[in-house]
GUSEZA-413301 format. One record per residue (C-alpha): residue number from 0; residue in three letters; x, y, z. Coordinates in nm, 4 decimals, decimal comma. Example, Ala and Ser with C-alpha at 12.3 -4.5 7.8 and 13.67 -1.06 7.14 Angstrom:
// GUSEZA-413301
k; r; X; Y; Z
0; ALA; 1,2300; -0,4500; 0,7800
1; SER; 1,3670; -0,1060; 0,7140
// end
This chain:
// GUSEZA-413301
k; r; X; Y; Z
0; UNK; 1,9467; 5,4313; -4,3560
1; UNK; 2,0622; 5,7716; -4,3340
2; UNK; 2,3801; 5,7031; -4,4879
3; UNK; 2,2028; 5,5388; -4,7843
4; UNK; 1,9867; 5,8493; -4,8691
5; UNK; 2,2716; 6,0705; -4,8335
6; UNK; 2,4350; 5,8666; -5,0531
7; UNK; 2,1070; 5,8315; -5,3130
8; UNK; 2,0375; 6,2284; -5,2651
9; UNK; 2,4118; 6,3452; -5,3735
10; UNK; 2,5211; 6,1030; -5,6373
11; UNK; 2,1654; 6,1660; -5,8076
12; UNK; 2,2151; 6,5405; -5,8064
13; UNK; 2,5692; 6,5137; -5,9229
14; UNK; 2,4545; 6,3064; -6,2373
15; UNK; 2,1866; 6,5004; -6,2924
16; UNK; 2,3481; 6,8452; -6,3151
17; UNK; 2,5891; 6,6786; -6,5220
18; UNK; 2,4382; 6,7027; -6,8348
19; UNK; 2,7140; 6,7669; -7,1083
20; UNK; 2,8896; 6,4390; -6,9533
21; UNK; 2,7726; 6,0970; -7,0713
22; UNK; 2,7672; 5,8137; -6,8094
23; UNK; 2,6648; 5,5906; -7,0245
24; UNK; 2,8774; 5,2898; -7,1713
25; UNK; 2,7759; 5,0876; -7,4748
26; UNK; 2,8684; 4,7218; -7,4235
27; UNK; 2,5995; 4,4458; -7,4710
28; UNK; 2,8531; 4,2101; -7,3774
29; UNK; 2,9363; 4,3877; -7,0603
30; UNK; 2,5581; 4,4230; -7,0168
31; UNK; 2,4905; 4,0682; -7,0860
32; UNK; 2,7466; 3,9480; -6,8226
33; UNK; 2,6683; 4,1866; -6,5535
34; UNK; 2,2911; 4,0875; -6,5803
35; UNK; 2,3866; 3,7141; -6,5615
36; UNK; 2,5971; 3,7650; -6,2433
37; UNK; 2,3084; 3,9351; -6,0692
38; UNK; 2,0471; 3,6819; -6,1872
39; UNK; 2,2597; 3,4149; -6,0563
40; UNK; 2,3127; 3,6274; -5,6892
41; UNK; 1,9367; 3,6525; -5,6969
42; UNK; 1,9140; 3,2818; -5,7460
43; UNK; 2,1223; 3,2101; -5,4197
44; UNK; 1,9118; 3,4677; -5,2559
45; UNK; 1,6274; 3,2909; -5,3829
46; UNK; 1,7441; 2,9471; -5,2068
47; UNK; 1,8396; 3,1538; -4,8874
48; UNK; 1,4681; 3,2723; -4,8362
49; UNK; 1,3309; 2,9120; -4,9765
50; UNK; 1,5312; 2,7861; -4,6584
51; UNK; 1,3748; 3,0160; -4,4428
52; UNK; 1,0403; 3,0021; -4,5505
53; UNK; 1,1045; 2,5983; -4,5039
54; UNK; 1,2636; 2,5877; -4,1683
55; UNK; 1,0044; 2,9064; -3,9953
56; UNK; 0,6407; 2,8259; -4,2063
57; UNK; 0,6685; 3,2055; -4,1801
58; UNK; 0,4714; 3,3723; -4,4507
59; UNK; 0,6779; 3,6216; -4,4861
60; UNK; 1,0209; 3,4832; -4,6093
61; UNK; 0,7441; 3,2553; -4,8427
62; UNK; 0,6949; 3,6259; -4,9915
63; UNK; 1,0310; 3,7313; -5,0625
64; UNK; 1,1309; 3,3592; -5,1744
65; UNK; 0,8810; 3,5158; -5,4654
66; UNK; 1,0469; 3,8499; -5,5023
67; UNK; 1,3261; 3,7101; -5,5236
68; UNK; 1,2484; 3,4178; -5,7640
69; UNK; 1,0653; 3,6727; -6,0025
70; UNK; 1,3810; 3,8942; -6,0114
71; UNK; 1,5949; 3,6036; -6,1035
72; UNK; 1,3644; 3,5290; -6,4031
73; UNK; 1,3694; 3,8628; -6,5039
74; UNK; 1,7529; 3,8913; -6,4977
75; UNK; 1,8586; 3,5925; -6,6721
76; UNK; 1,5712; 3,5087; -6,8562
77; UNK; 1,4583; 3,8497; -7,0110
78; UNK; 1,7233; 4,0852; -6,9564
79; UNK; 2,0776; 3,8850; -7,0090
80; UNK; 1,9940; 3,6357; -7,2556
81; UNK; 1,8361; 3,8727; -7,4895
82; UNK; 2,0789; 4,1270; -7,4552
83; UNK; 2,3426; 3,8881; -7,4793
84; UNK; 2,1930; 3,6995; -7,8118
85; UNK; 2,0351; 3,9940; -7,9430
86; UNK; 2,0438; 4,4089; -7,8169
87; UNK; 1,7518; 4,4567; -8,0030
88; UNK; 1,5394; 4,1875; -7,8078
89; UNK; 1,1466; 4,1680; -7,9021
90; UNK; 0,8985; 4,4286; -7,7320
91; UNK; 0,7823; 4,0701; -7,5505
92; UNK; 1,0698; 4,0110; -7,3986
93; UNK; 1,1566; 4,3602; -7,2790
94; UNK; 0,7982; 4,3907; -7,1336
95; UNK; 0,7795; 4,0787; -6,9614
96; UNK; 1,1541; 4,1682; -6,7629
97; UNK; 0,9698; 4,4890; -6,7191
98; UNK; 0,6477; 4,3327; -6,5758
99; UNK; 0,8329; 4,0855; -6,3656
100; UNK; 1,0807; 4,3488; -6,2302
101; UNK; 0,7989; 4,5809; -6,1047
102; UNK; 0,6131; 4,2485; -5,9573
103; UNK; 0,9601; 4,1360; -5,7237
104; UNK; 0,9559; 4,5030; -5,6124
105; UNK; 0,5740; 4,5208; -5,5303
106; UNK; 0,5984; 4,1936; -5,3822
107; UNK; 0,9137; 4,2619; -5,1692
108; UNK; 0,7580; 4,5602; -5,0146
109; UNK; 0,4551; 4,3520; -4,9162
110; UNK; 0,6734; 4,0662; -4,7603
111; UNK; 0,8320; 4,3224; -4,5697
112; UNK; 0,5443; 4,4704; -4,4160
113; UNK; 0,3703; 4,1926; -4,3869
114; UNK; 0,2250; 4,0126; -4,0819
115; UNK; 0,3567; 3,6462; -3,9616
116; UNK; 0,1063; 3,4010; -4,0315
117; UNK; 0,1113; 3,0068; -4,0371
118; UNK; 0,2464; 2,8312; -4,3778
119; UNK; -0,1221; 2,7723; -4,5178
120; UNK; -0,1605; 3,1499; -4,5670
121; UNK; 0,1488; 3,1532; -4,6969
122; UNK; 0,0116; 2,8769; -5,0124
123; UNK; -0,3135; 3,0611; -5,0643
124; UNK; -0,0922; 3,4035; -5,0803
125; UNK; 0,1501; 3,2553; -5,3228
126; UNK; -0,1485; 3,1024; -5,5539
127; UNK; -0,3059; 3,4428; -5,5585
128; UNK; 0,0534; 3,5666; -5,7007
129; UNK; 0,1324; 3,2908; -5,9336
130; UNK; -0,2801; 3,3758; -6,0793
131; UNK; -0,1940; 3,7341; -6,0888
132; UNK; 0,1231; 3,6909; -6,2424
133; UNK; -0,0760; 3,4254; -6,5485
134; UNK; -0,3157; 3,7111; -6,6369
135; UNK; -0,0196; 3,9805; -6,6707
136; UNK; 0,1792; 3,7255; -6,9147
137; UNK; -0,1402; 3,6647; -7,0748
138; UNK; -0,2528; 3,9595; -7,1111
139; UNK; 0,1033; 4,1167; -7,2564
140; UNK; 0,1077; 3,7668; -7,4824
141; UNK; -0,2129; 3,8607; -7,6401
142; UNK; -0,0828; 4,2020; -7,6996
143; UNK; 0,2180; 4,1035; -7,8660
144; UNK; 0,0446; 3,8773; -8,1330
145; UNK; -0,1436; 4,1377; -8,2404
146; UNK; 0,1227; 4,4221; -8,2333
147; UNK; 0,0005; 4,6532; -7,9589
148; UNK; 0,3232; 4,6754; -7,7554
149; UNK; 0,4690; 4,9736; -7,7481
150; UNK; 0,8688; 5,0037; -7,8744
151; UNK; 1,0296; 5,0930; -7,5216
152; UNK; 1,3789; 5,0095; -7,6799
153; UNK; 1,2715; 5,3053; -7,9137
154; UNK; 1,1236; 5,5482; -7,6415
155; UNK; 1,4865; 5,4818; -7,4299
156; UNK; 1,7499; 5,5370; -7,6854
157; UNK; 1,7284; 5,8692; -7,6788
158; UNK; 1,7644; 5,9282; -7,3661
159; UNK; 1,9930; 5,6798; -7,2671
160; UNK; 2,3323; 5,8631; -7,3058
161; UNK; 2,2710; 6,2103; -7,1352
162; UNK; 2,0919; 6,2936; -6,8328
163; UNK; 1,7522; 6,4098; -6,8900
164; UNK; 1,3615; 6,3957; -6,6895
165; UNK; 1,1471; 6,2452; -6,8680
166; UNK; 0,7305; 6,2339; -6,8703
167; UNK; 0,6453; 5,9735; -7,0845
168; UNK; 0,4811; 5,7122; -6,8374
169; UNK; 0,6122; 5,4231; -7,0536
170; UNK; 1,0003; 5,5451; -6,9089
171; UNK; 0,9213; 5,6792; -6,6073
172; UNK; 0,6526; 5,4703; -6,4660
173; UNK; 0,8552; 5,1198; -6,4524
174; UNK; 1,1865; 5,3166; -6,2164
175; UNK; 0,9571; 5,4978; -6,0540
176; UNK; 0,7456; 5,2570; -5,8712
177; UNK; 1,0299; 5,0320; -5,8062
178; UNK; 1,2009; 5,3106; -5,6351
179; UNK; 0,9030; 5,3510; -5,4321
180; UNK; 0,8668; 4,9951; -5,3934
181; UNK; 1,2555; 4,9347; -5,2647
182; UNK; 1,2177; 5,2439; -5,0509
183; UNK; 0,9883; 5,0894; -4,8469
184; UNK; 1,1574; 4,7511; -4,8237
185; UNK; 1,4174; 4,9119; -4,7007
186; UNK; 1,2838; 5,0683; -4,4100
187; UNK; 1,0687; 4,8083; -4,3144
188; UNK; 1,3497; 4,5360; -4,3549
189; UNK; 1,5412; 4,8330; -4,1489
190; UNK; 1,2324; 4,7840; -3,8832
191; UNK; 1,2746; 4,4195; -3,8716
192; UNK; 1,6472; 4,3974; -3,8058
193; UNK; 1,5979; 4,6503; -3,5338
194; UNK; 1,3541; 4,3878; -3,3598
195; UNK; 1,5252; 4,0580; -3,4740
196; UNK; 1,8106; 4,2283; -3,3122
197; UNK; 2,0840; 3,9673; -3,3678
198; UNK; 1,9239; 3,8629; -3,7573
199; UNK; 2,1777; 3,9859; -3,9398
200; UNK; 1,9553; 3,9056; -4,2634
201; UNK; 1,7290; 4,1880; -4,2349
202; UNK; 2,0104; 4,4303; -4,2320
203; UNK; 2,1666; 4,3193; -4,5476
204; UNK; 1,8377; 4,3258; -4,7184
205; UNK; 1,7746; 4,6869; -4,6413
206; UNK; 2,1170; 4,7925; -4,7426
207; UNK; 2,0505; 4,5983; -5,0839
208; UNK; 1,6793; 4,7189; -5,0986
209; UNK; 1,8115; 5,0678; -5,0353
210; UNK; 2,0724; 5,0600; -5,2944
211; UNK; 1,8412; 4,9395; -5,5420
212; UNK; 1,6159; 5,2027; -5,5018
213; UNK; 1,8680; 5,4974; -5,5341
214; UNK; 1,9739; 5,2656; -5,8926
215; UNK; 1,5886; 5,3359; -6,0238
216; UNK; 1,6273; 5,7039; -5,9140
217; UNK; 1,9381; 5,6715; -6,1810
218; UNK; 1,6915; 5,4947; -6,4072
219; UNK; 1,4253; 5,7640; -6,4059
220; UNK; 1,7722; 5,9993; -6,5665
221; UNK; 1,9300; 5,7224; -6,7711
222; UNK; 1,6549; 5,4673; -6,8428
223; UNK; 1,9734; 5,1710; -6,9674
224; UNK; 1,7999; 4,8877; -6,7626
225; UNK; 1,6354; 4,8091; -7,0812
226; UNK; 1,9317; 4,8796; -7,2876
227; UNK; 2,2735; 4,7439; -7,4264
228; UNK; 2,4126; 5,0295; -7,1949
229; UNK; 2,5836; 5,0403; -6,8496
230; UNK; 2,5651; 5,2953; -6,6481
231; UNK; 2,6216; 5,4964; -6,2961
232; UNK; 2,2645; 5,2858; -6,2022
233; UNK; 2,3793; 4,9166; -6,2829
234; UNK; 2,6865; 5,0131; -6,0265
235; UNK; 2,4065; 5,1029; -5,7533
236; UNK; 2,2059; 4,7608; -5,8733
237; UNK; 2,5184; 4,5248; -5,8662
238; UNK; 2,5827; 4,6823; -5,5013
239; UNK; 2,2461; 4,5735; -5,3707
240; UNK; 2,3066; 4,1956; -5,5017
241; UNK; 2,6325; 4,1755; -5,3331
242; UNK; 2,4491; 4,3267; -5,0372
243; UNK; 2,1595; 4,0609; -5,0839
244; UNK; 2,4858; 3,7812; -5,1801
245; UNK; 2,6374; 3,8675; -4,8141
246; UNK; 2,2514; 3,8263; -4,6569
247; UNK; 2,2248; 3,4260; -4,8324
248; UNK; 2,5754; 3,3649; -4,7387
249; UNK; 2,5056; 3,4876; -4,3904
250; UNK; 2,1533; 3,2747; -4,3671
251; UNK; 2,3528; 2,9280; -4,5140
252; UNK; 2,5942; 2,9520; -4,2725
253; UNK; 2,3435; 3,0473; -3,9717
254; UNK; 2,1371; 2,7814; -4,0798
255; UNK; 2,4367; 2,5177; -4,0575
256; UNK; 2,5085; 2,6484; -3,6985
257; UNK; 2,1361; 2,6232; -3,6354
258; UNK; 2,1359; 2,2626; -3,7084
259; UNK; 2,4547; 2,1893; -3,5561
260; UNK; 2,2754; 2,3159; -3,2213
261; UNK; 1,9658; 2,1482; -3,2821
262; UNK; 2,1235; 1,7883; -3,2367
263; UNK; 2,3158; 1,8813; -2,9352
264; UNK; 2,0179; 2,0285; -2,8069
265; UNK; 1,8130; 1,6718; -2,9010
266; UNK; 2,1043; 1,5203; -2,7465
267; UNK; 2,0845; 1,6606; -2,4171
268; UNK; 1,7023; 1,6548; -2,4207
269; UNK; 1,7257; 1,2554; -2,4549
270; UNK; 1,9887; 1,2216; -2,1852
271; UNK; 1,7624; 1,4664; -1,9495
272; UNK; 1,4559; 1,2516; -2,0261
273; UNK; 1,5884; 0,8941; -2,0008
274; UNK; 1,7744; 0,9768; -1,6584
275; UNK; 1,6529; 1,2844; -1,5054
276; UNK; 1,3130; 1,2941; -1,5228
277; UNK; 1,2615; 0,9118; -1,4624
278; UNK; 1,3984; 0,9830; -1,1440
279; UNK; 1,1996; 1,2666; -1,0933
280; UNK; 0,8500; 1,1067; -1,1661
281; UNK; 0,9411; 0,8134; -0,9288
282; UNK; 1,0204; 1,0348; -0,6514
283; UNK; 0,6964; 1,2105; -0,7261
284; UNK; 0,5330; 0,7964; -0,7011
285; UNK; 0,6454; 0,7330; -0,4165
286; UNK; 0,6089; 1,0234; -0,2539
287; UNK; 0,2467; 0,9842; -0,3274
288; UNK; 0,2101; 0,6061; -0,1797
289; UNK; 0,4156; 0,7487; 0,1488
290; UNK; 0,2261; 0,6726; 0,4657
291; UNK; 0,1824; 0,9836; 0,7299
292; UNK; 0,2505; 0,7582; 1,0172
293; UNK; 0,5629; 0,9213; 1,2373
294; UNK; 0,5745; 1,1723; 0,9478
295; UNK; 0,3579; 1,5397; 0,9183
296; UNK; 0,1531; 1,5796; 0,6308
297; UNK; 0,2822; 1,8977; 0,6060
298; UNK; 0,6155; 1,7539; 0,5386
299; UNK; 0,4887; 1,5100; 0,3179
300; UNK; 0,2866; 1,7610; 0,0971
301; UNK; 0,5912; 2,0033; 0,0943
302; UNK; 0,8479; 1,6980; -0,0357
303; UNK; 0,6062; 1,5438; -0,3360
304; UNK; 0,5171; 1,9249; -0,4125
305; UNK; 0,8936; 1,9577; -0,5174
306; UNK; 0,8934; 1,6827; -0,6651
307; UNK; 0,6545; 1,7276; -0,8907
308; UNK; 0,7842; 2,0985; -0,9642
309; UNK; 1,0795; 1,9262; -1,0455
310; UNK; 0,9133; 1,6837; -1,2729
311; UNK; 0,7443; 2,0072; -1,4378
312; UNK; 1,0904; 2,1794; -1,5381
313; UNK; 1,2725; 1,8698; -1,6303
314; UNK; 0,9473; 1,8152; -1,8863
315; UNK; 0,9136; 2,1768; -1,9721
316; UNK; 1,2954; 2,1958; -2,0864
317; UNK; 1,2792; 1,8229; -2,2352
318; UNK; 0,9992; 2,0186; -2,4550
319; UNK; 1,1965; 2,3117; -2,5211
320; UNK; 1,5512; 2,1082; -2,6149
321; UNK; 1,3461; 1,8858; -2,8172
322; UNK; 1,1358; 2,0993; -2,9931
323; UNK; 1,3797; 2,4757; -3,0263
324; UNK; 1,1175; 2,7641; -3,1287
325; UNK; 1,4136; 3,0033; -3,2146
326; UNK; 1,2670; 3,0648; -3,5705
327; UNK; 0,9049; 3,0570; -3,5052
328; UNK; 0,7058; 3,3661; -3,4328
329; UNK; 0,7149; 3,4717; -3,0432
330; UNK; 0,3171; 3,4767; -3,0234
331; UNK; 0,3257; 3,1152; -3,1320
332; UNK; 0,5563; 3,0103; -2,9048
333; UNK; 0,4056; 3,2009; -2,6471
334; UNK; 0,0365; 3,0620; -2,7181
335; UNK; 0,2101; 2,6837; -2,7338
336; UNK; 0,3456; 2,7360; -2,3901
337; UNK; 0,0374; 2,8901; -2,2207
338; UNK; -0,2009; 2,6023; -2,3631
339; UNK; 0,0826; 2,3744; -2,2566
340; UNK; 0,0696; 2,4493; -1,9134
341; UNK; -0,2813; 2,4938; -1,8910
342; UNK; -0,3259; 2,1173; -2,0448
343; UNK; -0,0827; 2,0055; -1,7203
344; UNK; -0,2652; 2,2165; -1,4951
345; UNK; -0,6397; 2,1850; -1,5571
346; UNK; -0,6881; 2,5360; -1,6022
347; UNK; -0,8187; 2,6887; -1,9378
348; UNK; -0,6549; 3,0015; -2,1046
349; UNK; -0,7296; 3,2806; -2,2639
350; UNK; -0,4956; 3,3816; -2,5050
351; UNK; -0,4684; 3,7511; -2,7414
352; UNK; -0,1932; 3,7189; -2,9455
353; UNK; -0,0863; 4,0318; -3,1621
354; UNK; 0,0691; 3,9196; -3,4873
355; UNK; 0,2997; 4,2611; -3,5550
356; UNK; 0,5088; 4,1838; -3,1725
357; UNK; 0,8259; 4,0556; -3,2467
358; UNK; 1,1598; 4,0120; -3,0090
359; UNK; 1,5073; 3,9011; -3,0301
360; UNK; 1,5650; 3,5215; -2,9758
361; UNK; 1,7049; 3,5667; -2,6373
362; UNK; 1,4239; 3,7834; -2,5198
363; UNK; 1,1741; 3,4827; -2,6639
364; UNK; 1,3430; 3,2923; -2,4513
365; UNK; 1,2694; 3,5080; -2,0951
366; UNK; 0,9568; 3,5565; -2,2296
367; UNK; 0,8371; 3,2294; -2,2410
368; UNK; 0,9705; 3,1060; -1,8879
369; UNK; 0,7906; 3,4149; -1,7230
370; UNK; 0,5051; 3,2949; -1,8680
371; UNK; 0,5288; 2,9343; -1,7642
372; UNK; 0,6171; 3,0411; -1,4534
373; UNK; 0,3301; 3,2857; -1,4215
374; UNK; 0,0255; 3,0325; -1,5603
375; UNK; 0,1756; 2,7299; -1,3306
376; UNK; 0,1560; 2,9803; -1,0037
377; UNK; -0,1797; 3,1025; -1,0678
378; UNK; -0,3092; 2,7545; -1,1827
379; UNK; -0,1551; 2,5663; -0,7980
380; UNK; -0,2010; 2,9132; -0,5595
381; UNK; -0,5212; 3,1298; -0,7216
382; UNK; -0,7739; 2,8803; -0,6732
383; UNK; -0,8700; 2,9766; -1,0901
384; UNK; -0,9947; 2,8017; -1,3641
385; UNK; -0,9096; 3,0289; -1,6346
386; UNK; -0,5938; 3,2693; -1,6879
387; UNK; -0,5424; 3,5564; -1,9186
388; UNK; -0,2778; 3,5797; -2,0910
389; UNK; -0,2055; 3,9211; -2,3414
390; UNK; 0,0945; 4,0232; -2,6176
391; UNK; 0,0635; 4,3168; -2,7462
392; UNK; 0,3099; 4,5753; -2,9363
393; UNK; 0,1818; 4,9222; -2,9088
394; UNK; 0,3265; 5,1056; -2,8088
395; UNK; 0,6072; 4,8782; -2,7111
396; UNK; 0,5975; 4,4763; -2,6878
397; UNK; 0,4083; 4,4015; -2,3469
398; UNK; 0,3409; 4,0298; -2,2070
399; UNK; 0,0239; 4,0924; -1,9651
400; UNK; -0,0933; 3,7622; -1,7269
401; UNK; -0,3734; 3,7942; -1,5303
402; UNK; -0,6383; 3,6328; -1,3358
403; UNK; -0,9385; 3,7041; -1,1009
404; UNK; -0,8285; 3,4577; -0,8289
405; UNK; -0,7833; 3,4596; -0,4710
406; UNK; -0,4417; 3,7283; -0,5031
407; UNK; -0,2063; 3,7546; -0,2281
408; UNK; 0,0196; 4,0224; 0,0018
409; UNK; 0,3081; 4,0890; -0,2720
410; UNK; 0,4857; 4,2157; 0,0513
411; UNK; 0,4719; 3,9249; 0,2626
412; UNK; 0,7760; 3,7277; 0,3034
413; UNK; 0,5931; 3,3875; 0,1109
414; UNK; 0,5486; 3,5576; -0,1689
415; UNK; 0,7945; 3,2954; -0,3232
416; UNK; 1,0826; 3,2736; -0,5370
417; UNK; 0,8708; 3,2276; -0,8546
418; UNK; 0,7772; 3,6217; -0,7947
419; UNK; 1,2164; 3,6868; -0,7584
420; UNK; 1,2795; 3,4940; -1,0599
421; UNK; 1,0585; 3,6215; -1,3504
422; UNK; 1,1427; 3,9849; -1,2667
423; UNK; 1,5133; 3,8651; -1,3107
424; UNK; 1,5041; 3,7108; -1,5982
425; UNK; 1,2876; 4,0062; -1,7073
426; UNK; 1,5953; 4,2742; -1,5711
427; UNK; 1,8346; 4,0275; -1,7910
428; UNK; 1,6529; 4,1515; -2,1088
429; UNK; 1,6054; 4,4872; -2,0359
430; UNK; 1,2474; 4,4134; -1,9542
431; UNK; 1,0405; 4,5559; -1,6069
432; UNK; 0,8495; 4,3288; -1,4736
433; UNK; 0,5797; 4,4443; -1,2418
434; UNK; 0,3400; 4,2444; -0,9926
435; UNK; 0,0128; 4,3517; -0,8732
436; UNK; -0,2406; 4,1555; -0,6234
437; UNK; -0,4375; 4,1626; -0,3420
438; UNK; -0,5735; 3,9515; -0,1035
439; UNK; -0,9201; 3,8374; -0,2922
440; UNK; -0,8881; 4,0662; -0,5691
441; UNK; -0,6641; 3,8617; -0,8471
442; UNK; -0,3407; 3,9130; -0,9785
443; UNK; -0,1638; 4,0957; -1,2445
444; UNK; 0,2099; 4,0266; -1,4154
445; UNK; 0,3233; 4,2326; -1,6656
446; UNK; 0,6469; 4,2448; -1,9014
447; UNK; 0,7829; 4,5684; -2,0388
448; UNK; 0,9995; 4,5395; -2,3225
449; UNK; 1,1495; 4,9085; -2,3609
// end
């Protein structure tokens, strides 16, 4: 990010003190070609994000499948075959590229930001768009029949071939808020590839977003976007599609390894459920029907308590294989697991999810064994009928379990291996995990993601 507004900060000032040299190149063809090739990189971003959106029912990719779907209109629609046909394109069809342009940057700086909600906010958020966007052409329709747009091919060719500010809000308005917008796409798409950790999506579409926005900083000197001109801005603009070309090609080919895991990981749940776990649940049987004659009940307790443990893994990673959360939010995988456990247990839960926590795959992963582990222990050993269970974010992501059972010595050598394991897999992760309890006062686990 750094690198980009170094990069944004210099080559503006160099064009901009560079006023008795013209950047600008008249070509419509040129211009009509370049905006084709971007419209149709926008396009593959488009089905990129439409994949996402699909496979995660995360509202958020639904949101830039829009940004980007609205810039791919704008490109080849009202921008390259105008230009291409016709430089000097109708005030409707300049506005309306315009319009749609400034609505793909709004929107992408909302997506970004955005929290991750379930796929039926995601519908009522796109028909809220697609109404927003009707009034807008309607309203720019309406003036166009009766002659009220302004001529921004007029207000631009003067000042498309030196450098020069400008304060009509007609030219400045449109680069200005998109710079703005992109700005902030960028560093919150910067924000989520530093929690995704191993997305490499996010990271291409801040470099792209980024790029883009030092292009409109161009724009606000040499206003050509609107033009039969090319200039030091379209080279910024064409650098965030490739950017945005190597985040779809990235996601396709993600998505095919995705799927190639998912069937193995079917596979493997199948084999695990029609041999394992049979087993399993007719040791558990029989270990129930077992008659304490010549045998301590202590014994007997002790061998159809492992079983059943047993039983409870083999199901819990049948679940897992069969079902992979990889792609769905960690607070709904977190809240399926707790009322998962609590539905095998008998006890009830009490979930508080916060939306904005986010972690890496792997860390999802740890996450959601601790917790399993946590719920089952306090559900057989607390003597409890509810359990809390917190996720929070601020000021770091935090998994909290708690209840207000019977507790135990944390020092005493019974403690268990449950206690070993969580804060294990917690130290894998770079996570602390930290147990408090005492005899007849409850107990307290809590994950630290640093």
């Amino acid at each position: 990010m750094t690198g980009l507004t170094t990069l944004g900060f210099v080559s503006t000032t160099f064009v901009a003190s560079s006023a008795s040299v013209s950047f600008a190149y008249q070509n419509a063809a040129l211009r009509a070609s370049v905006e084709t090739a971007v419209g149709m990189l926008a396009f593959l971003c488009l089905l990129a994000s439409i994949g996402r959106a699909r496979r995660s029912g995360s509202a958020i990719d639904a949101r830039l499948a829009v940004a980007f779907g609205l810039l791919t209109i704008a490109n080849l629609v009202f921008v390259a075959l105008p230009v291409g046909i016709d430089p000097g394109s109708s005030d409707l069809a300049i506005w309306c590229g315009v319009g749609l342009r400034l609505a793909a940057a709004v929107a992408m700086a909302q997506a970004v930001w955005a929290k991750d909600h379930e796929a039926q906010n995601t519908s009522a958020w796109v028909r809220q768009l697609s109404t927003s966007l009707a009034v807008v052409a309607a309203t720019l329709l309406a003036a166009a029949l009766a002659g009220e747009l302004p001529d921004l091919v007029g207000l631009l060719a003067d000042s498309a071939t030196h450098p020069q500010l400008v304060t009509d809000p007609l030219e400045i308005g449109p680069p200005l808020i998109s710079m703005v917008c992109f700005s902030v796409a960028s560093i919150g798409a910067g924000r989520r590839r530093r929690i995704a950790g191993s997305d490499p999506w996010w990271g291409w579409l801040a470099a792209g977003s980024g790029l883009l926005a030092i292009a409109n900083a161009h724009y606000l000197l040499y206003p050509s976007l609107y033009t039969d001109r090319f200039y030091t801005g379209d080279l910024f603009r064409i650098g965030c599609y490739l950017m945005w070309f190597v985040a779809a090609v990235s996601e396709t080919a993600g998505s095919w390894r995705r799927e190639a895991v998912t069937d193995e990981r079917r596979r493997l749940a199948r084999d695990i459920h029609d041999g394992l776990a049979q087993e399993l649940a007719f040791l558990s049987s029989e270990g129930a029907r077992l008659s304490p004659a010549g045998t301590p009940d202590r014994v007997i307790s002790r061998i159809q308590a492992s079983a059943d443990r047993a039983l409870g893994e083999a199901r819990a990673a049948i679940d897992m294989l069969a079902r992979p959360d990889d792609d769905l939010a960690i607070g709904l995988q977190l809240r399926r697991a707790a009322e998962e456990v609590g539905d095998r247990t008998g006890v009830g839960i009490d979930i508080t999810i916060d939306e904005d926590a986010d972690l890496a795959s792997d860390d999802c992963t740890a996450a959601v064994r601790i917790l399993r582990e946590a719920v089952t222990n306090a559900a057989k050993h607390a003597g409890v009928s509810r359990v809390m269970v917190e996720w929070t974010s601020t000021p770091v992501p935090r998994l909290r379990i708690s209840d207000r059972g019977c507790g135990f010595d944390t020092l005493a050598q019974s403690s268990g291996f449950g206690i070993t394991s969580m804060t294990e897999r917690a130290a894998a992760r770079g996570a602390t995990c930290s147990v408090v309890s005492r005899l007849g006062s409850g107990t307290v686990i809590e994950v630290i993601w640093s």
